[in-house]
C-alpha positions as YAML, in Angstrom:
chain: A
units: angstrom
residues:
- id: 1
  name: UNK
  ca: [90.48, 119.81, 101.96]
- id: 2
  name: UNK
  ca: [92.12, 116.91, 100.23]
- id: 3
  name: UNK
  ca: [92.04, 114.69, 103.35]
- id: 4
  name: UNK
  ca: [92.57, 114.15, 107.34]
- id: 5
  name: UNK
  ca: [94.36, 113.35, 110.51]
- id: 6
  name: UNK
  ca: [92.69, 110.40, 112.08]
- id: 7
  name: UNK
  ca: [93.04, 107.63, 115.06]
- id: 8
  name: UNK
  ca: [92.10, 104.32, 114.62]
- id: 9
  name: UNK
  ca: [89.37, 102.60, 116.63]
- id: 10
  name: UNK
  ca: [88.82, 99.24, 115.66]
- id: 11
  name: UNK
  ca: [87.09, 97.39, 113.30]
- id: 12
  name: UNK
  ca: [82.98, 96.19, 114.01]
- id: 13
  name: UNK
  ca: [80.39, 95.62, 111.59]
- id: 14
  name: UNK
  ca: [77.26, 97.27, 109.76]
- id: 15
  name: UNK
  ca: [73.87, 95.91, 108.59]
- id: 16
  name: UNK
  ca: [72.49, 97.46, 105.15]
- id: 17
  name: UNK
  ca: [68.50, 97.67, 104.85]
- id: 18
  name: UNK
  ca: [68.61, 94.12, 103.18]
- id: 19
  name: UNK
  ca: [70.51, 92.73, 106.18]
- id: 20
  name: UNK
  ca: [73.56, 92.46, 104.16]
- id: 21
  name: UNK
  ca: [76.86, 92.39, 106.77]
- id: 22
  name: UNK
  ca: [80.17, 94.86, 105.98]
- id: 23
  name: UNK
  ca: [83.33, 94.54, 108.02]
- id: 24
  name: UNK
  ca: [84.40, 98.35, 108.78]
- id: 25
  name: UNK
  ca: [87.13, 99.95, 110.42]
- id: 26
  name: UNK
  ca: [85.80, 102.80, 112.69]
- id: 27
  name: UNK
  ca: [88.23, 106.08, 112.28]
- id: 28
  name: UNK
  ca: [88.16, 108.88, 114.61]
- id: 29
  name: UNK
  ca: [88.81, 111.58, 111.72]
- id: 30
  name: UNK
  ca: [89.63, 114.79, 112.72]
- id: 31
  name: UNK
  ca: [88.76, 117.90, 113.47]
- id: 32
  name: UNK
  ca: [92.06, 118.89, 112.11]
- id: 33
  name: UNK
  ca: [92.64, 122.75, 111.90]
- id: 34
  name: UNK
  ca: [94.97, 124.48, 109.59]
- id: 35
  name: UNK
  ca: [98.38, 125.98, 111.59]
- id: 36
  name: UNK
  ca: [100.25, 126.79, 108.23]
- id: 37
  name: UNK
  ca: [99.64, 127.71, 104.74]
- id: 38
  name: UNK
  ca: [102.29, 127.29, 102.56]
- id: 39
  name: UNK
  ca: [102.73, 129.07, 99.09]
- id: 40
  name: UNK
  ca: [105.85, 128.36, 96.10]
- id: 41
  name: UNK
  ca: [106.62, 131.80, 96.96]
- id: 42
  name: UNK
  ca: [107.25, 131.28, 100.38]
- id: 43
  name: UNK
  ca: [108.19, 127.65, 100.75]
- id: 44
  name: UNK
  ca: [109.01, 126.42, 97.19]
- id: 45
  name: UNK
  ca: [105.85, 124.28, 96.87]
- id: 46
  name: UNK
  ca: [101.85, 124.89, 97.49]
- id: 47
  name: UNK
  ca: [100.46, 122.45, 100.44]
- id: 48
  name: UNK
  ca: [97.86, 122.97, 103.46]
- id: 49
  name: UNK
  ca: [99.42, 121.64, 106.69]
- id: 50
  name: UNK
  ca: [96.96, 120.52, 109.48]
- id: 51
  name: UNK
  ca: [97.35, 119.75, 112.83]
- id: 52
  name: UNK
  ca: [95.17, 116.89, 115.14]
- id: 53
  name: UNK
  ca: [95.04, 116.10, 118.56]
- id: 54
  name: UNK
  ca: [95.82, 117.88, 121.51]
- id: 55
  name: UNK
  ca: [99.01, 118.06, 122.77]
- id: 56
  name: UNK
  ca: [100.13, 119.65, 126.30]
- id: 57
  name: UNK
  ca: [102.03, 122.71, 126.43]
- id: 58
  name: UNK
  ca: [105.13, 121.62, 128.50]
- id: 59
  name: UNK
  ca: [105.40, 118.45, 125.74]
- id: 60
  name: UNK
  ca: [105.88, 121.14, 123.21]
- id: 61
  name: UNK
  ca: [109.10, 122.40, 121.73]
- id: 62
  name: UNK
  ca: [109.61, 126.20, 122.05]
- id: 63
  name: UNK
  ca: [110.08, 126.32, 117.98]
- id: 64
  name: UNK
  ca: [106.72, 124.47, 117.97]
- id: 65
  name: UNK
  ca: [105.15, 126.53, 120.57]
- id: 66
  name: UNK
  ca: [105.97, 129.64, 118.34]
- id: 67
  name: UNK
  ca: [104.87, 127.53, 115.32]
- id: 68
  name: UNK
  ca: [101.21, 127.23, 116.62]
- id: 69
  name: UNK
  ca: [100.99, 130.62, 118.38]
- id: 70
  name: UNK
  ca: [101.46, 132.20, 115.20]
- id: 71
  name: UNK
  ca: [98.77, 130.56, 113.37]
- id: 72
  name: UNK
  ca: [96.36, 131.28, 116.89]
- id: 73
  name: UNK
  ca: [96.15, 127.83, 117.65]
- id: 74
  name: UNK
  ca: [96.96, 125.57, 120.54]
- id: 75
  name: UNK
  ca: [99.39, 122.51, 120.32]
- id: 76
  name: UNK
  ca: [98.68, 119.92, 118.52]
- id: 77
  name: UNK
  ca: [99.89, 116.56, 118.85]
- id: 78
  name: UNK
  ca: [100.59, 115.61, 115.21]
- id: 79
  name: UNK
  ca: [100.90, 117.39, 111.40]
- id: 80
  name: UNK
  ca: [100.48, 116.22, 108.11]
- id: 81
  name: UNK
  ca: [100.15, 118.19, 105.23]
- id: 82
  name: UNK
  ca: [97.59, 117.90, 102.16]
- id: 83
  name: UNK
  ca: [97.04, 119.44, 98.74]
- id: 84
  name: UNK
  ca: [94.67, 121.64, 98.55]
- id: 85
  name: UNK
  ca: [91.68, 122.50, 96.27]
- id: 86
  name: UNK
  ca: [91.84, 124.93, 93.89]
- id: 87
  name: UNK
  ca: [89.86, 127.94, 94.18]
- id: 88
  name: UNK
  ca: [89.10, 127.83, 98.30]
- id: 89
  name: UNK
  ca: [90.71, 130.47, 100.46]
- id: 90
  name: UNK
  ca: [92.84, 128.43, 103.64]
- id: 91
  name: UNK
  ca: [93.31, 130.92, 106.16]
- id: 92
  name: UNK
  ca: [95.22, 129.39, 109.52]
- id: 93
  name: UNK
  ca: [93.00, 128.27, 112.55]
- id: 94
  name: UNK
  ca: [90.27, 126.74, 109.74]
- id: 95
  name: UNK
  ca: [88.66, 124.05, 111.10]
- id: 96
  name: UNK
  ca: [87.96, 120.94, 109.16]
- id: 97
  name: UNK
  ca: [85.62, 117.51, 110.09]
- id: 98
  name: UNK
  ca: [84.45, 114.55, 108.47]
- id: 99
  name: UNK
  ca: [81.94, 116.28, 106.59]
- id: 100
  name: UNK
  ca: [84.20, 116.69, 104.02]
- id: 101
  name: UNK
  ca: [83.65, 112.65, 103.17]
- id: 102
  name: UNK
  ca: [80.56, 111.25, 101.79]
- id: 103
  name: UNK
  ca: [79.40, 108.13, 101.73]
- id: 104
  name: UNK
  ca: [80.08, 105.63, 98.94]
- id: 105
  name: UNK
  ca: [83.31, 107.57, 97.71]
- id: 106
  name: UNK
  ca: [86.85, 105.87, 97.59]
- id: 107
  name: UNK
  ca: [89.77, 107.05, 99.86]
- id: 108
  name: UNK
  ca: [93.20, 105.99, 100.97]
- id: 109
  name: UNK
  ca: [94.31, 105.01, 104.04]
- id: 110
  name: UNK
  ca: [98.48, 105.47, 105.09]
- id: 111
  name: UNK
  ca: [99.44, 104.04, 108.49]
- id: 112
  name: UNK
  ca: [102.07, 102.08, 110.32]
- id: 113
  name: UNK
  ca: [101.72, 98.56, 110.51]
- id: 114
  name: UNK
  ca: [101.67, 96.19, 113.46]
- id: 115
  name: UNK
  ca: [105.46, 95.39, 114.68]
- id: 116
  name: UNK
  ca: [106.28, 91.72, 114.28]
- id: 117
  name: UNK
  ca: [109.82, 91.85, 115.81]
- id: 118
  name: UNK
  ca: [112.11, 89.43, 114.06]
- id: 119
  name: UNK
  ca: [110.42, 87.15, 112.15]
- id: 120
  name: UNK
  ca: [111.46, 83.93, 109.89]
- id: 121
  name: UNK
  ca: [110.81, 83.48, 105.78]
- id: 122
  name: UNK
  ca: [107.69, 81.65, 106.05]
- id: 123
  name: UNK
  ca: [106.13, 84.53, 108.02]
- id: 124
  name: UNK
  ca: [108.02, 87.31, 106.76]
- id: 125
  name: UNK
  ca: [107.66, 86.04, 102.95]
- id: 126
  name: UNK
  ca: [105.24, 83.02, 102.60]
- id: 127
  name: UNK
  ca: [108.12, 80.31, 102.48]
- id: 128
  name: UNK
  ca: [107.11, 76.80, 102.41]
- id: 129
  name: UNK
  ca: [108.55, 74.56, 104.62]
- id: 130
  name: UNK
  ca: [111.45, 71.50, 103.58]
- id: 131
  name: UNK
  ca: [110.49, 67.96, 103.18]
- id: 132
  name: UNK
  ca: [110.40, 66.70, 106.86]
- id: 133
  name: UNK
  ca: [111.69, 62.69, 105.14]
- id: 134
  name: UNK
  ca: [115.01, 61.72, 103.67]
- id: 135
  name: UNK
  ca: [116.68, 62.90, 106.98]
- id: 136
  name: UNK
  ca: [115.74, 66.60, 107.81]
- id: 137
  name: UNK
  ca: [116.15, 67.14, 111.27]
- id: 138
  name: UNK
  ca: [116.43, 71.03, 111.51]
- id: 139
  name: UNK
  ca: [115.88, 73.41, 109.12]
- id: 140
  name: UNK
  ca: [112.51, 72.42, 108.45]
- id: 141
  name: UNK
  ca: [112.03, 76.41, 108.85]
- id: 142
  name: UNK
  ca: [114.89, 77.38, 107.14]
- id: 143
  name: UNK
  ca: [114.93, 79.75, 104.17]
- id: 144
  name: UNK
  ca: [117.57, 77.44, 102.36]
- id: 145
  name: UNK
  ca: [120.22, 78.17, 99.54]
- id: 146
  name: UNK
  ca: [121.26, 82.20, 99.39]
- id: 147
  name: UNK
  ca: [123.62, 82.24, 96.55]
- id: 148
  name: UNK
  ca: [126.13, 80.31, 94.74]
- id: 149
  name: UNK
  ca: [129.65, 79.61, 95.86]
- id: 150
  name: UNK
  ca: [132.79, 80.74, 93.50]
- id: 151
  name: UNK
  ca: [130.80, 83.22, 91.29]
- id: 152
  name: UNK
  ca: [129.82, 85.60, 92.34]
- id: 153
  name: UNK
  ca: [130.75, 84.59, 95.88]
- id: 154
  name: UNK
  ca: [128.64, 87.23, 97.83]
- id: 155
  name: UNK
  ca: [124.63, 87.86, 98.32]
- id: 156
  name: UNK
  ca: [122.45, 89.20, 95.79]
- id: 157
  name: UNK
  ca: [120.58, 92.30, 97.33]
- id: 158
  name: UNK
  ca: [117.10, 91.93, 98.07]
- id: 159
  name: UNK
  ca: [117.40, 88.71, 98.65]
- id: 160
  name: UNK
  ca: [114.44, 87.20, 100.82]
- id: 161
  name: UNK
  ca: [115.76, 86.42, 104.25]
- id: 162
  name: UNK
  ca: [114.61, 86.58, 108.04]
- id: 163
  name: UNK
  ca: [114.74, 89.78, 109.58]
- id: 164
  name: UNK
  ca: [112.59, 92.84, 111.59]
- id: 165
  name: UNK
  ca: [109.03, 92.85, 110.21]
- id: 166
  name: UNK
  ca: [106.69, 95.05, 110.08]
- id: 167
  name: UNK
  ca: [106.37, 98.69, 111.66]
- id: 168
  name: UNK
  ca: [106.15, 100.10, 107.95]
- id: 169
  name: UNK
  ca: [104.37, 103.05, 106.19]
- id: 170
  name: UNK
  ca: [101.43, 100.79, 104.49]
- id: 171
  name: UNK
  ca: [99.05, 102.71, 102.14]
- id: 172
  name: UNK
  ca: [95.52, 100.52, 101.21]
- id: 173
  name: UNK
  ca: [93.72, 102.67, 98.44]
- id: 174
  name: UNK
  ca: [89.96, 102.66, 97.08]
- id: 175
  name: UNK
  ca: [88.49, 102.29, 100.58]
- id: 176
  name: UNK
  ca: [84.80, 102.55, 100.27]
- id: 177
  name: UNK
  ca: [83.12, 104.77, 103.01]
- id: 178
  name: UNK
  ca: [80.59, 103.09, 104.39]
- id: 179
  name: UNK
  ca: [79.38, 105.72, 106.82]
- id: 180
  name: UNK
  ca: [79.65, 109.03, 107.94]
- id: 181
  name: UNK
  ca: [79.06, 109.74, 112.03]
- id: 182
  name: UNK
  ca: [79.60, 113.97, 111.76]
- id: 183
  name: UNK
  ca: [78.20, 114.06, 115.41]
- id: 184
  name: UNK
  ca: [80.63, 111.60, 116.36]
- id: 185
  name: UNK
  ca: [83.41, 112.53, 114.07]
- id: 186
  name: UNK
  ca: [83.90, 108.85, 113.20]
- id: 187
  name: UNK
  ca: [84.15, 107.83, 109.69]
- id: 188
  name: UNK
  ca: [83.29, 104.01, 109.01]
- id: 189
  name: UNK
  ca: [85.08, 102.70, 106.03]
- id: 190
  name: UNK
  ca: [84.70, 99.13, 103.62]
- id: 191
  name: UNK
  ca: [87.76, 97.04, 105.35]
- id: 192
  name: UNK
  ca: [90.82, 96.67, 107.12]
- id: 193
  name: UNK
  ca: [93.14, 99.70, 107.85]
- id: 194
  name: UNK
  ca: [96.88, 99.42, 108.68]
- id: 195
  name: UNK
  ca: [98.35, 99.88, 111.80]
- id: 196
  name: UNK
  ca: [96.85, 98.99, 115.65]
- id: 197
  name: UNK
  ca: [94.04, 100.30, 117.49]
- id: 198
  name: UNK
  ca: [94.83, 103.92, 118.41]
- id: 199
  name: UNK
  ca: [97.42, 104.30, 116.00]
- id: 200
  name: UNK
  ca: [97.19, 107.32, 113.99]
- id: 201
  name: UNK
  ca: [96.22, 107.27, 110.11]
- id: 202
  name: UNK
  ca: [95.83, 109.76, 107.14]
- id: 203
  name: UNK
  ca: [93.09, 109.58, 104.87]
- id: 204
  name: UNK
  ca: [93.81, 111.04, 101.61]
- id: 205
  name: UNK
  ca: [90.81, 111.19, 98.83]
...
């Protein structure tokens, strides 16, 4: 398996033998267990789709309900789908943990960030602020000059103005794992991961 399903914990910190401090996130990763297998012949494209989590029956969809009860599995509460490796046999209801990390490799981490709500250009984009002499009174904050007047008399797109931040799909690659908890399923990797405590994550190697 090319990756997991996790939840995110929080973030602590580990001592080394030298009594060297790392910043980790804790990840609860997995068990995820296979509920489909899909083939090009089938489905147009080759990809191992895993479920995590529990998920009560009367919070299930009928469709879904068939979905896992055809693959012998109970609900689960979220799916993701992964590439798999070449020359291993996925059969539906497989069951996959953390073992499949080891410490000291790289991974990536996808996740939704933190919502900020509506925020302003210096903490949406890193704006600095006006002068606060020569008469500024109120737009100490403000973003400034959009555009130009006569030509071309409208916006550019893109450009850099207030507006909803965050809640967005954020990826942070080459993760180093700093430790692997199989008892525990917990995976403890180098860093900060996206998103807030409890939100879910995939971790891709």
């Amino acid at each position: 398996m090319r990756g997991l399903i996790g939840k995110k914990i929080g973030m602590t910190q580990i001592f080394d033998d030298s009594g060297q401090v790392t910043p980790v996130t804790v990840i609860e990763a997995g068990p995820c267990v296979v509920t489909q297998v899909k083939t090009v012949d089938n489905d147009g494209y080759s990809a191992i789709q895993v479920g995590f989590g529990k998920r009560k029956s009367k919070h299930t969809t009928k469709p879904m309900m068939g979905h896992f009860a055809k693959a012998g599995v109970e609900p689960q509460y979220t799916l993701a789908e992964f590439e798999g490796v070449q020359g291993f046999e996925y059969k539906p209801g497989q069951q996959f943990t953390v073992a499949i990390f080891h410490k000291g490799e790289k991974v990536a981490v996808s996740g939704t960030s933190k919502g900020k709500g509506f925020a302003g250009v210096i903490k949406r984009h890193g704006f600095h602020r006006q002068p606060e002499t020569h008469g500024q009174s109120e737009y100490l904050r403000h973003g400034g000059s959009i555009g130009q007047s006569s030509d071309p008399s409208r916006v550019w797109k893109g450009m850099k103005m207030p507006g909803h931040m965050g809640v967005d799909l954020v990826t942070v690659k080459n993760l180093k794992v700093a430790r692997v908890d199989e008892e525990n399923n917990q995976l403890f990797l180098r860093g900060a991961v996206p998103g807030a405590n409890n939100g879910l994550i995939i971790i891709t190697k």
